[in-house]
N, C-alpha and C positions, 0 to 999 in steps of 0.2 A: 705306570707308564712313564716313560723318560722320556720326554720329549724336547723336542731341539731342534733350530729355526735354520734354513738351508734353501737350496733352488728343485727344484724339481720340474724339469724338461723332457719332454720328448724320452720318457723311461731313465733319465740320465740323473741322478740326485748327488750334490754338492754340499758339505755341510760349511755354513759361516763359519768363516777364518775364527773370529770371537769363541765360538760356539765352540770349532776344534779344542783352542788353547783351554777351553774348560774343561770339556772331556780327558782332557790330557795332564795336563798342570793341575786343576783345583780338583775335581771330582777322582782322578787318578782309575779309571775305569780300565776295563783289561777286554782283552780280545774275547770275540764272542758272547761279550753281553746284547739282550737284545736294546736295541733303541727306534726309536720314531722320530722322523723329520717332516714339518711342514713346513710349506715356503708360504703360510699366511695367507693364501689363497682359497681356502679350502681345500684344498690336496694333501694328503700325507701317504709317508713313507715306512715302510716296518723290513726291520733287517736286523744282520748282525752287525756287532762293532768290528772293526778290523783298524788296529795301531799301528800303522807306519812311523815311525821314526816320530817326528812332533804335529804329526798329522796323524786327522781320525778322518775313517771312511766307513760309510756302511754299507755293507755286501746286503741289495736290496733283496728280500722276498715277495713284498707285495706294493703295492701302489694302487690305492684308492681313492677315485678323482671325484671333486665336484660335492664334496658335505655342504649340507644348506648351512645357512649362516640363521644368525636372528632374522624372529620378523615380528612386531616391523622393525625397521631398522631408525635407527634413532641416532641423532645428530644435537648433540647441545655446545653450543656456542657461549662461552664463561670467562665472564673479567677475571683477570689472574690477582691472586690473594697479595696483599703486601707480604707477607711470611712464606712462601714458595714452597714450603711443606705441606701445609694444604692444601695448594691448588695441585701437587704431587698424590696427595692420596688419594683426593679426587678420582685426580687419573687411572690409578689403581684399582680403584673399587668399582669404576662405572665399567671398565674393562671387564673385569670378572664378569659384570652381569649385561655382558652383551653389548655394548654401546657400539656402534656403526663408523661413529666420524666424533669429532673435537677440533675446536676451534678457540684456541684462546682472543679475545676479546678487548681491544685498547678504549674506553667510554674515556667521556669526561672526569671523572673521577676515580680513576686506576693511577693509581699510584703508582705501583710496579710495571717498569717500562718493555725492558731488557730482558725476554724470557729464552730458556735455552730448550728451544724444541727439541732438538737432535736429541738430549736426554728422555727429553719427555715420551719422544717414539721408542725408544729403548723401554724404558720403564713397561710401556704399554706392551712393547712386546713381551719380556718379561712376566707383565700379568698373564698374560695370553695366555702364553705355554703352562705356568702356574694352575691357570684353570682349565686346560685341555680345549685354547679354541683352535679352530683349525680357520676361520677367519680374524684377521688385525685387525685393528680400527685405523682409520684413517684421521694423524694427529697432523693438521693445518699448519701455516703459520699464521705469526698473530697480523690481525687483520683489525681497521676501525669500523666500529659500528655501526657509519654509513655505507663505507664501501662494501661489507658484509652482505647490508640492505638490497644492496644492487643487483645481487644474482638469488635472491629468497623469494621463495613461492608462497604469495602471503595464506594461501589456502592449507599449506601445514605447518605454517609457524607461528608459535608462540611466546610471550613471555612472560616470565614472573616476575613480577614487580611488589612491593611492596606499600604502593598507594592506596589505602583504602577507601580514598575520594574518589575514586575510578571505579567503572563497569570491569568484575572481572569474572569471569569464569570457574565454575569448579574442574579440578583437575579429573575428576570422574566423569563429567559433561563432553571430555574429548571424544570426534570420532572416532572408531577403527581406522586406521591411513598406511599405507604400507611404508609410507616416509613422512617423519616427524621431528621437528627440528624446535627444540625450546632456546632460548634466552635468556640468560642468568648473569644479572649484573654484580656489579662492585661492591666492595665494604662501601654502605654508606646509597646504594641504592642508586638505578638510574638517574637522572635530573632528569625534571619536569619538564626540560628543552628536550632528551631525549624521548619519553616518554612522549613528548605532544609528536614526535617524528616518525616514531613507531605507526600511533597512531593515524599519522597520516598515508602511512605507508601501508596501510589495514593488517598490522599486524595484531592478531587475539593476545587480550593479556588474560592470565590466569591465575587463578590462587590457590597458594599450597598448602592454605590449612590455616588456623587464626596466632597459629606459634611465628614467629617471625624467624626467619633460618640464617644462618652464613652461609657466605656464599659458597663453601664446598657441602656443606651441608644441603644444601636445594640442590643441589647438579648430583647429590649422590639417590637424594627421595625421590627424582623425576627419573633416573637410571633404573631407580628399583620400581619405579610405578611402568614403566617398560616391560621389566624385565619377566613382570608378575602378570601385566596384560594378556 
């Protein structure tokens, strides 16, 4: 399947400008191949290609609306890495396996200030199509850990933290929840100020095993513990 990110309206399907120039320019694709368009919503499109001059259109056949997306849907909120590579492959991989939402993360100890989301929604789009989703995930901008705090429902959120002087949870213990939102802090682990904040804020901490993880490493095993639920 060839799939390719676009609007799809009222029967009317538009493929991204981006999208055309690669159909055209890098892939060099030729009239009447088949392609698929989804506008990320769960809707897609199936047609033929038609090349207009440096524009691609697809002459539609079918339109089918409303594909269920993941469930549950799954939301993790992650300090962004001082090395910006892997807080990117992160992105990638939780993509593949479903993730809902993303929210990069500014703690006390995030180093890395200055993140380029605009990319980061790209990349995820990218994953998407790469693994046939017909829903995106919703990539935030970066947000502080308090202000986050402010609109969290402490009844499906968690975090992993790496205090073993604390009450934590095993991550098999969680309920069934149709929305689940984890917390994945910094190189170097929340601070004890945050941590006592959470908890004031009744958020469950949780443990991801006795290995101690990086931080894309935990936002990728709490994707895949999702994804396998």
């Amino acid at each position: 399947m060839k799939l390719f990110f676009g609007e799809i309206n009222n029967g009317k399907v538009i493929i991204n400008d981006e999208e055309q120039q690669h159909i055209v320019k890098v892939l060099r694709m030729k009239n009447g191949e088949e392609i698929y368009v989804t506008d990320g919503k769960g809707n897609l499109a199936s047609g033929n290609l038609l090349i207009e001059g440096k524009k691609a259109v697809i002459e539609v056949s079918t339109i089918k609306t409303d594909y269920p997306d993941f469930n549950p849907k799954l939301h993790i909120a992650i300090a962004p890495t001082k090395n910006i590579d892997r807080i990117e492959f992160f992105v990638e991989k939780a993509v593949e396996m479903g993730i809902s939402e993303i929210t990069i993360l500014q703690t006390e100890k995030t180093e890395r200030k200055n993140i380029n989301i605009d990319k980061l929604r790209k990349q995820a789009i990218a994953a998407s199509k790469q693994s046939l989703r017909f829903h995106f995930p919703v990539i935030n901008d970066s947000i502080k850990l308090q202000d986050f705090l402010k609109n969290s429902n402490p009844e499906n959120t968690f975090v992993a933290h790496c205090h073993e002087n604390l009450e934590r949870i095993e991550l098999k213990k969680i309920p069934q929840l149709e929305n689940i939102t984890f917390l994945i802090g910094p190189e170097g682990d929340f601070s004890e100020k945050e941590i006592k904040y959470l908890s004031e804020n009744n958020i469950k901490a949780v443990s991801l095993g006795s290995q101690r993880l990086r931080t894309e490493t935990a936002g990728i095993f709490v994707a895949a513990w999702n994804y396998l639920t």
